[in-house]
Backbone as XML, in Angstrom:
<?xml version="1.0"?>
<chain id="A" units="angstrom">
  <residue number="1" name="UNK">
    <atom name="N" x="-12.853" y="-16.210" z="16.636"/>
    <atom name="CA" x="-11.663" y="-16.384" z="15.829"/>
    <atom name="C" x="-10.511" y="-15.598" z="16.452"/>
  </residue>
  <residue number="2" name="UNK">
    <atom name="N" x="-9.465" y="-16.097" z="16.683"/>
    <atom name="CA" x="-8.122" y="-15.492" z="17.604"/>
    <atom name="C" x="-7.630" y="-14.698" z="16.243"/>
  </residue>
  <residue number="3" name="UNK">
    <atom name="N" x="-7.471" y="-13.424" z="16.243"/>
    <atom name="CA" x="-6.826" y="-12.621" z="15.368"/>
    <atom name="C" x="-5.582" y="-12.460" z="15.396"/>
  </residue>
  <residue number="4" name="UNK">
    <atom name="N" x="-4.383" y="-12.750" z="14.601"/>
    <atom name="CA" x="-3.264" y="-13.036" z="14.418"/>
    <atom name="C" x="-1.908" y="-12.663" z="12.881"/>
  </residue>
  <residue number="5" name="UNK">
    <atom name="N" x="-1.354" y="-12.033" z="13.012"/>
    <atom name="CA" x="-0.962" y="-11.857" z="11.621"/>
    <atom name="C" x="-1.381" y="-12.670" z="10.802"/>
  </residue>
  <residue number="6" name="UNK">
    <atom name="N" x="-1.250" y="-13.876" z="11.035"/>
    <atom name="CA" x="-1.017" y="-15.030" z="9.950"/>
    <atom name="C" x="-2.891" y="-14.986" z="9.458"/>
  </residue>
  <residue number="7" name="UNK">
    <atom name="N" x="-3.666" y="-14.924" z="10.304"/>
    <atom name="CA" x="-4.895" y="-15.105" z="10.016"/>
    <atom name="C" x="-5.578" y="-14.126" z="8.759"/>
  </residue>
  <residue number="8" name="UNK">
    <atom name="N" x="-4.692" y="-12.354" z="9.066"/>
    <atom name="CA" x="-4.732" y="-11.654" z="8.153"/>
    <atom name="C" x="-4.324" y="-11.750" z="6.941"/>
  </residue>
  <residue number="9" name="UNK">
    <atom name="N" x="-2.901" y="-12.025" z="6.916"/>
    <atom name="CA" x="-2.694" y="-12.072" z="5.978"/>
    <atom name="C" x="-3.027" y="-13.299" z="4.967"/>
  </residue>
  <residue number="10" name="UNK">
    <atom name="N" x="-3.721" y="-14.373" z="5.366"/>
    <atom name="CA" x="-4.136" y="-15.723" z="4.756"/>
    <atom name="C" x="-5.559" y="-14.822" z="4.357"/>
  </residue>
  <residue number="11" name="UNK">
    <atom name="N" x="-6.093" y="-14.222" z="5.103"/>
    <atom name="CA" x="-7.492" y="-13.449" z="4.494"/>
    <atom name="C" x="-6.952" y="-12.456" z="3.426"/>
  </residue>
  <residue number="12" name="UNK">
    <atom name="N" x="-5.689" y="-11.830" z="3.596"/>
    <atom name="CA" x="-5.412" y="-11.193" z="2.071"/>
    <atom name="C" x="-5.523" y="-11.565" z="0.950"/>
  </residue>
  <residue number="13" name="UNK">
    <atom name="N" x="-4.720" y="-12.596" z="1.825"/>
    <atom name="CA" x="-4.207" y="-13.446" z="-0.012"/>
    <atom name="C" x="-5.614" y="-14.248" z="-0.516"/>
  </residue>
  <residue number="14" name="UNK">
    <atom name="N" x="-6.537" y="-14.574" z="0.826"/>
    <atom name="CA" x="-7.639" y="-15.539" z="-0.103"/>
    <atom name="C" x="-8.405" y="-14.245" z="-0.820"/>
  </residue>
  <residue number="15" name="UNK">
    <atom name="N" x="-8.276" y="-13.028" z="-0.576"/>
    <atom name="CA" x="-9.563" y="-11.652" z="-1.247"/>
    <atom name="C" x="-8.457" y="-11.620" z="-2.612"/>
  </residue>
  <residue number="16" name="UNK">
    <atom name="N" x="-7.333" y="-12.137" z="-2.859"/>
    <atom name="CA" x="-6.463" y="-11.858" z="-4.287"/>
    <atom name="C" x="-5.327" y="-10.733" z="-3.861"/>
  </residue>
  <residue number="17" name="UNK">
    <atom name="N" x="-5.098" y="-10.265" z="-2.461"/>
    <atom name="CA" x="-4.029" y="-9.489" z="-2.614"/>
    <atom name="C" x="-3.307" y="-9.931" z="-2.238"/>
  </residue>
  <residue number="18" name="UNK">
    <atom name="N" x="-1.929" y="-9.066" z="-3.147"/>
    <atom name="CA" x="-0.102" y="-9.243" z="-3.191"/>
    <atom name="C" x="0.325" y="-8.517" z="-1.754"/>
  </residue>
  <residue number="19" name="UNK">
    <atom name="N" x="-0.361" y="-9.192" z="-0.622"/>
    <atom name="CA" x="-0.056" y="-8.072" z="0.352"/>
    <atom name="C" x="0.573" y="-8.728" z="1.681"/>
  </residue>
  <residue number="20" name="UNK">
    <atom name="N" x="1.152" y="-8.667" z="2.620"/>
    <atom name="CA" x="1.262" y="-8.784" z="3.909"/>
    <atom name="C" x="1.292" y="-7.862" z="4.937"/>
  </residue>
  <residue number="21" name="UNK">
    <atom name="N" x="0.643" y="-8.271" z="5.963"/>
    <atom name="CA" x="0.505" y="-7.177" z="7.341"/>
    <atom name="C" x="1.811" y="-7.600" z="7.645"/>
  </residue>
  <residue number="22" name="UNK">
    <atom name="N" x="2.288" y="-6.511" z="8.559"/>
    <atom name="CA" x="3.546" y="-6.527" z="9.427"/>
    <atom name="C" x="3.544" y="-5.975" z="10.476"/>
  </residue>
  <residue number="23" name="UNK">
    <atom name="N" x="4.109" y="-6.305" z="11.623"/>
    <atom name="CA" x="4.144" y="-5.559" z="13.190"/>
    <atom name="C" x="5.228" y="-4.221" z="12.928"/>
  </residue>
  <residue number="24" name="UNK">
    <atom name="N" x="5.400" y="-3.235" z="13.465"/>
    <atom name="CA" x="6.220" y="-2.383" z="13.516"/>
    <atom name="C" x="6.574" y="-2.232" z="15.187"/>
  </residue>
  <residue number="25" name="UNK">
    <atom name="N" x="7.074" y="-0.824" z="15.174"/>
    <atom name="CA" x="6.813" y="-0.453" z="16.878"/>
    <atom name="C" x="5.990" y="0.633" z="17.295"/>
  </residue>
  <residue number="26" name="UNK">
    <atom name="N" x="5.189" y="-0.133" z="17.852"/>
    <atom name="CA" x="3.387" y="0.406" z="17.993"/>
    <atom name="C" x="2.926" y="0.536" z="17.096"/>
  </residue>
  <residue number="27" name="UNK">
    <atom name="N" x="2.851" y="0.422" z="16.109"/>
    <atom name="CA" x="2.426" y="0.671" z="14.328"/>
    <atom name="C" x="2.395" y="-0.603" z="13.541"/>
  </residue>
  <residue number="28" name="UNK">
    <atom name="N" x="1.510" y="-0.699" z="12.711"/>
    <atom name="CA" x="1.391" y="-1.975" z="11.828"/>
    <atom name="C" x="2.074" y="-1.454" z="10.216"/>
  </residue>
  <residue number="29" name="UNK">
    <atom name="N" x="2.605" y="-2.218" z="9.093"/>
    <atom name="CA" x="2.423" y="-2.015" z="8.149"/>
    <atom name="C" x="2.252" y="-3.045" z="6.701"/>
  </residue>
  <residue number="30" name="UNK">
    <atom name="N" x="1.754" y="-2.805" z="5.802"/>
    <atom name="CA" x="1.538" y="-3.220" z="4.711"/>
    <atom name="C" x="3.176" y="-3.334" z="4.161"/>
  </residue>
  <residue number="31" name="UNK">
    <atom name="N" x="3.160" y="-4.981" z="3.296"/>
    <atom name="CA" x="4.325" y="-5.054" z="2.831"/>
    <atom name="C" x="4.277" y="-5.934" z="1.731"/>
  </residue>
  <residue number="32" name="UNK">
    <atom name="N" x="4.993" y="-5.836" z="1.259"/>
    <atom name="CA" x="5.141" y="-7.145" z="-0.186"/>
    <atom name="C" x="5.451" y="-6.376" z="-1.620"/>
  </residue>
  <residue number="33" name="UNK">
    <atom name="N" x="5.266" y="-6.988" z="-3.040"/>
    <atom name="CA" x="5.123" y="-6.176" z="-3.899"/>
    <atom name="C" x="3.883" y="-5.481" z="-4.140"/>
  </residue>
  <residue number="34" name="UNK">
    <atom name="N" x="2.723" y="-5.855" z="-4.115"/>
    <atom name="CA" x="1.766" y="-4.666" z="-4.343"/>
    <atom name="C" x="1.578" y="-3.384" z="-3.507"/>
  </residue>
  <residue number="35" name="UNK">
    <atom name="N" x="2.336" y="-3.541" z="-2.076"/>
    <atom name="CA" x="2.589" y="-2.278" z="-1.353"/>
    <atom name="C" x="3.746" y="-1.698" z="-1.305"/>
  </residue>
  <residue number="36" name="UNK">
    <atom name="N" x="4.792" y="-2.429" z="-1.676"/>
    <atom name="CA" x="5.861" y="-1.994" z="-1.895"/>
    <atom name="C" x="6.345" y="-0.600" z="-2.357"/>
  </residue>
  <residue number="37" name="UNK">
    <atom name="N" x="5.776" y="0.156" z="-3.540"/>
    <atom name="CA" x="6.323" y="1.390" z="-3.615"/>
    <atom name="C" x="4.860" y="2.177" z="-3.352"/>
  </residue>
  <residue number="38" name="UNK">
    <atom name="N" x="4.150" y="2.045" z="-2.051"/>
    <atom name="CA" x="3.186" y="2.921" z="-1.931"/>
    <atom name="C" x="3.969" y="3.895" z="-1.425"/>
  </residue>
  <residue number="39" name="UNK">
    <atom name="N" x="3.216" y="5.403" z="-0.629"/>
    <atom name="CA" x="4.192" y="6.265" z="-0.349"/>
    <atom name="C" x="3.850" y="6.338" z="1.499"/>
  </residue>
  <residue number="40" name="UNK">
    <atom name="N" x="2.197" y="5.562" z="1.412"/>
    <atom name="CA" x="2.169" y="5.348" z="2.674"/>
    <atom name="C" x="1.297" y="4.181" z="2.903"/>
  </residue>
  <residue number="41" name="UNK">
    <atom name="N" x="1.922" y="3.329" z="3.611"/>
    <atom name="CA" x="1.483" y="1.667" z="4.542"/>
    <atom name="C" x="1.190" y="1.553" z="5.186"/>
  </residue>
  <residue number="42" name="UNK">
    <atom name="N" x="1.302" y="2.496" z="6.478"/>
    <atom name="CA" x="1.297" y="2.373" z="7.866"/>
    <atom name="C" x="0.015" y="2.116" z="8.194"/>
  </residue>
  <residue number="43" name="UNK">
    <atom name="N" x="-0.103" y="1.575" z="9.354"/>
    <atom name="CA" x="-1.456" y="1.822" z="10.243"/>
    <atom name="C" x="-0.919" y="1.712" z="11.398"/>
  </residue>
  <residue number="44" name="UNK">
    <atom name="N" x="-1.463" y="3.001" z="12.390"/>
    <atom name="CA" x="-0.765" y="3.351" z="13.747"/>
    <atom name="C" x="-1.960" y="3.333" z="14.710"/>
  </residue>
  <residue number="45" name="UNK">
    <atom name="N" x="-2.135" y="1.668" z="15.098"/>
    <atom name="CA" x="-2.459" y="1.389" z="15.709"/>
    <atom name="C" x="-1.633" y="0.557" z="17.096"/>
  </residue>
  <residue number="46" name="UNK">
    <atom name="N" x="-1.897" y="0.254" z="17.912"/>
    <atom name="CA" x="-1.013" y="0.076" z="19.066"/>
    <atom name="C" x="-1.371" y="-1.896" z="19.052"/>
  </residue>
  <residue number="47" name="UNK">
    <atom name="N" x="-2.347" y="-2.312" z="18.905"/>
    <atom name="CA" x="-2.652" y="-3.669" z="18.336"/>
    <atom name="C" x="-3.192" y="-4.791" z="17.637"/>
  </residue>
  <residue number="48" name="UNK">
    <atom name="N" x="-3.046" y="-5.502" z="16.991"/>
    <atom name="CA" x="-4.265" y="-6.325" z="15.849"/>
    <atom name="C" x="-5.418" y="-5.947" z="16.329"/>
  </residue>
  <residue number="49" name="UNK">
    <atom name="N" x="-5.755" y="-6.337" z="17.505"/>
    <atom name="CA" x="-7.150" y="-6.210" z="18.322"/>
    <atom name="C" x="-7.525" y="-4.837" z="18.094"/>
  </residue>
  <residue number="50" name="UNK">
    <atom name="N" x="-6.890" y="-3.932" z="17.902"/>
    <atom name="CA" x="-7.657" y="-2.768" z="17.531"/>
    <atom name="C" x="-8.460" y="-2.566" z="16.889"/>
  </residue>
  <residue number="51" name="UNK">
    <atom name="N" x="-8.415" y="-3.268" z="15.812"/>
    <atom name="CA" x="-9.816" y="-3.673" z="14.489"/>
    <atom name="C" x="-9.611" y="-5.134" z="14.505"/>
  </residue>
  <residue number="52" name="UNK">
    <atom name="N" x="-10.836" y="-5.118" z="13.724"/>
    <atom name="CA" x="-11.609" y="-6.363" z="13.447"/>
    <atom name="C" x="-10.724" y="-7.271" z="12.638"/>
  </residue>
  <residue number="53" name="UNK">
    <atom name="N" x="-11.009" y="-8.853" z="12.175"/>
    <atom name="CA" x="-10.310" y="-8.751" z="10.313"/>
    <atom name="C" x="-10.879" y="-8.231" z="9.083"/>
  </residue>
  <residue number="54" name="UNK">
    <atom name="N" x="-12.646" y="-7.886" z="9.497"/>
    <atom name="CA" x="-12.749" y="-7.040" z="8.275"/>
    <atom name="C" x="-12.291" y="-5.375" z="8.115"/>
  </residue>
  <residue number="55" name="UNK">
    <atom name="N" x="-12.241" y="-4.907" z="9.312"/>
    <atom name="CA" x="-11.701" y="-3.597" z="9.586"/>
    <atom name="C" x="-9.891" y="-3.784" z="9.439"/>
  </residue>
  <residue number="56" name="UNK">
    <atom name="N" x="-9.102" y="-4.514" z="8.917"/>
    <atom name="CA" x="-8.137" y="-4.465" z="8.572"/>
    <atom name="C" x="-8.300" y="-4.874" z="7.336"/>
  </residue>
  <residue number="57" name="UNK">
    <atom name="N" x="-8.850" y="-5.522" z="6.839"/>
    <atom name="CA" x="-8.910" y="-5.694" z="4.658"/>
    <atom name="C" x="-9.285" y="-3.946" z="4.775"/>
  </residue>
  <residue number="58" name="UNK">
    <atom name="N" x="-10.324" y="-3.515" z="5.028"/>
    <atom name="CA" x="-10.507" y="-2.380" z="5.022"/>
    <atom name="C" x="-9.269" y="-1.321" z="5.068"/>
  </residue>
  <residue number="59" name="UNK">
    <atom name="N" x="-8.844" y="-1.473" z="5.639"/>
    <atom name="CA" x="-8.022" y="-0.521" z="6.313"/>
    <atom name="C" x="-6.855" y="-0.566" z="5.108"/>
  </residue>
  <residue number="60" name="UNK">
    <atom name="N" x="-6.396" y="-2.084" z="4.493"/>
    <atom name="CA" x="-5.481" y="-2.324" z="3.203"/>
    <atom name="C" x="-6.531" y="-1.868" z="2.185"/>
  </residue>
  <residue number="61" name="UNK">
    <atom name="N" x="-7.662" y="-1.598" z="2.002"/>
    <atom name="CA" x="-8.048" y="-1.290" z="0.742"/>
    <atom name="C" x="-8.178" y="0.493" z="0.745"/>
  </residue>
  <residue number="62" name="UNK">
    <atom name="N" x="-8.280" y="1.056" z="2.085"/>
    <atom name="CA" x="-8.337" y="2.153" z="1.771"/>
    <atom name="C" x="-7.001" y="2.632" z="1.189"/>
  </residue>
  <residue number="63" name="UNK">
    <atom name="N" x="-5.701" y="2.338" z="1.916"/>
    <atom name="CA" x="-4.154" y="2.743" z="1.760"/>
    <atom name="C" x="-4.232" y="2.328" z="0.343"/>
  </residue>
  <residue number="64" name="UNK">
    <atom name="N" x="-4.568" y="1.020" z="-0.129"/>
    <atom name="CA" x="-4.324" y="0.829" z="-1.798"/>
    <atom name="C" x="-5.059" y="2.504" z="-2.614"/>
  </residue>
  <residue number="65" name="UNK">
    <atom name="N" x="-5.854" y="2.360" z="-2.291"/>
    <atom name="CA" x="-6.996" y="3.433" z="-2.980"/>
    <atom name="C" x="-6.231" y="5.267" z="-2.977"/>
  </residue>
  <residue number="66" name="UNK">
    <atom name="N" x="-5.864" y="4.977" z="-1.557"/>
    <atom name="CA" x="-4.678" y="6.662" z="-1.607"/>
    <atom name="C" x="-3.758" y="6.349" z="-2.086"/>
  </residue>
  <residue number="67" name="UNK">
    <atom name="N" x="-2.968" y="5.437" z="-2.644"/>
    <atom name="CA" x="-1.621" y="5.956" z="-2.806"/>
    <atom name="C" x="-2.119" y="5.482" z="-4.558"/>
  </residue>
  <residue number="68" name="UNK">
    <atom name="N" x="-2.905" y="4.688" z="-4.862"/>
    <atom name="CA" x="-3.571" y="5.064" z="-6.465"/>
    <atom name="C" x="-3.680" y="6.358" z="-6.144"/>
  </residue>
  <residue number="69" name="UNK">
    <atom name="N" x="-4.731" y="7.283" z="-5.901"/>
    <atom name="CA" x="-4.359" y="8.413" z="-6.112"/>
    <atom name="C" x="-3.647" y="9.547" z="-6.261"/>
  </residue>
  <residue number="70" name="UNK">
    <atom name="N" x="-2.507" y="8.690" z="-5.464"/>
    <atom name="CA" x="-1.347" y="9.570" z="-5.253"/>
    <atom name="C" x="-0.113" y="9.472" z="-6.556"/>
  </residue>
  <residue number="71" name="UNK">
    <atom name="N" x="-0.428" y="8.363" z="-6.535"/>
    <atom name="CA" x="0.132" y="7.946" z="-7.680"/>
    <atom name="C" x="-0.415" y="8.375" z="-9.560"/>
  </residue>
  <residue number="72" name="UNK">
    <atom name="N" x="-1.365" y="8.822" z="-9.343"/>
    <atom name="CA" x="-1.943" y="9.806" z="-10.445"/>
    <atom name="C" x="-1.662" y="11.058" z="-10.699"/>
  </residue>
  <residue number="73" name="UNK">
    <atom name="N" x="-1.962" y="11.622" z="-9.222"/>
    <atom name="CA" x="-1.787" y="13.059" z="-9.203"/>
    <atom name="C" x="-0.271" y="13.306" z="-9.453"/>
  </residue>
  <residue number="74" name="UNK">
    <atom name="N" x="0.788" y="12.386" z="-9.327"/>
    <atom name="CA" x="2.130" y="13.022" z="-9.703"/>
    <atom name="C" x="2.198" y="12.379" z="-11.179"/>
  </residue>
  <residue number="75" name="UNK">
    <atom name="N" x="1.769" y="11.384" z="-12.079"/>
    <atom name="CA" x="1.850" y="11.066" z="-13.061"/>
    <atom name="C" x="1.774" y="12.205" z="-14.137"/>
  </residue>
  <residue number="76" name="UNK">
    <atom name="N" x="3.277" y="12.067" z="-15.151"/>
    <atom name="CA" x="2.748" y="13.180" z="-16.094"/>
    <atom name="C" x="2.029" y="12.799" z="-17.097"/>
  </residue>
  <residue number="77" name="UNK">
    <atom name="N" x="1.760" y="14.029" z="-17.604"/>
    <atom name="CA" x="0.299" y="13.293" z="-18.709"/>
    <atom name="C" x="1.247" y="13.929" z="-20.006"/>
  </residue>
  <residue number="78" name="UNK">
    <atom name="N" x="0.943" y="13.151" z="-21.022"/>
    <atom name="CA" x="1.549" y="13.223" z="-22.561"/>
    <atom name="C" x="1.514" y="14.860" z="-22.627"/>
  </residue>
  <residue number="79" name="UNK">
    <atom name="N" x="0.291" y="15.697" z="-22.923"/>
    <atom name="CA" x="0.446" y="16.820" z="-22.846"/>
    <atom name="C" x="1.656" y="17.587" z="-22.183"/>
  </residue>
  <residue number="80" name="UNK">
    <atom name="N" x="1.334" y="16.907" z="-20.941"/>
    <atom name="CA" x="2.515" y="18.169" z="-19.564"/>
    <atom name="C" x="3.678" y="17.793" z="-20.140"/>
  </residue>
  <residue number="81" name="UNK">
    <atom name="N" x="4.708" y="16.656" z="-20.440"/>
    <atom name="CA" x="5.976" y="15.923" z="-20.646"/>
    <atom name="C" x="6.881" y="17.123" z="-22.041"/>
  </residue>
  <residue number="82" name="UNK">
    <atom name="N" x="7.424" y="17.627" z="-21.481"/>
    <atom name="CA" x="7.907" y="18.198" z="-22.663"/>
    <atom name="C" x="9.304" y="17.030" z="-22.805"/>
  </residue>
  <residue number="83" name="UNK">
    <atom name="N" x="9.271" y="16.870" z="-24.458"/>
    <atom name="CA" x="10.476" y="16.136" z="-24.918"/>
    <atom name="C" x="11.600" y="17.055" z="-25.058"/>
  </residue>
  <residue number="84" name="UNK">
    <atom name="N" x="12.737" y="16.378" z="-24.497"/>
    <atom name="CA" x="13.925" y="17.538" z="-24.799"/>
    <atom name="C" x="15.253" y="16.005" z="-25.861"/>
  </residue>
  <residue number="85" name="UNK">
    <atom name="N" x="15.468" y="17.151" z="-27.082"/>
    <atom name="CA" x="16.277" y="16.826" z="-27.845"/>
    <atom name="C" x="17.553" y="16.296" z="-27.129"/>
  </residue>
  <residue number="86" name="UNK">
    <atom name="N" x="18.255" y="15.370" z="-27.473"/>
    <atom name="CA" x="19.957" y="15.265" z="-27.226"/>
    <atom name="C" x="20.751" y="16.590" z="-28.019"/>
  </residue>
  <residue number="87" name="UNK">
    <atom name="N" x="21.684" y="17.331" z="-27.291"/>
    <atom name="CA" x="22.450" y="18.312" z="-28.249"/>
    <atom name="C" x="23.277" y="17.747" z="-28.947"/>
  </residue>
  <residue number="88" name="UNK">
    <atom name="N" x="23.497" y="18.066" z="-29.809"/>
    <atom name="CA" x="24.486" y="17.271" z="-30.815"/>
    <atom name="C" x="26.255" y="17.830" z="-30.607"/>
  </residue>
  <residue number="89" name="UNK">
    <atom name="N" x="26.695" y="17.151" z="-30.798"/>
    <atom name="CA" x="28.506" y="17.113" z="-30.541"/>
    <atom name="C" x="28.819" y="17.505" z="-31.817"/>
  </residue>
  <residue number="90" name="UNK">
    <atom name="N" x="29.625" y="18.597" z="-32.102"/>
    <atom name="CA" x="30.360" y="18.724" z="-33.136"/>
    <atom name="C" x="31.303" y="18.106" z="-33.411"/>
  </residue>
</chain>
């Protein structure tokens, strides 16, 4: 099988993800709305051929999986959130 953006990302979308690979310079990245506000996409690899196509779903499921986490660890929790009043105008 000739490995090719298009091949990847048609294997994204058939596993259900909102995702597209993208070329950078020397670097690949994740793009679309479900990667969209990750905090990191990248994969700095120098070419597709560097991995496989299952070693690239891979590679999008690990980045999904960190930036969920990342995305927790800054989430405030009801407890932490202190509410602050509006001051009132005389």
């Amino acid at each position: 099988m000739h490995l090719s953006l298009k091949t990847i990302n048609a294997e994204l979308a058939k596993r259900g993800f909102n995702a597209m690979l993208a070329k950078g310079e020397g670097y690949f990245f994740f793009l679309s709305s479900e990667a969209g506000d990750w905090l990191d996409r990248t994969v700095r690899v120098p070419t597709l051929r560097s991995f496989t196509l299952d070693q690239w779903i891979e590679e999008f499921q690990k980045l999904r999986e960190k930036n969920q986490q990342r995305m927790k660890s800054v989430e405030p929790t009801k407890s932490s959130a202190k509410r602050t009043q509006p001051k009132r105008v005389k």
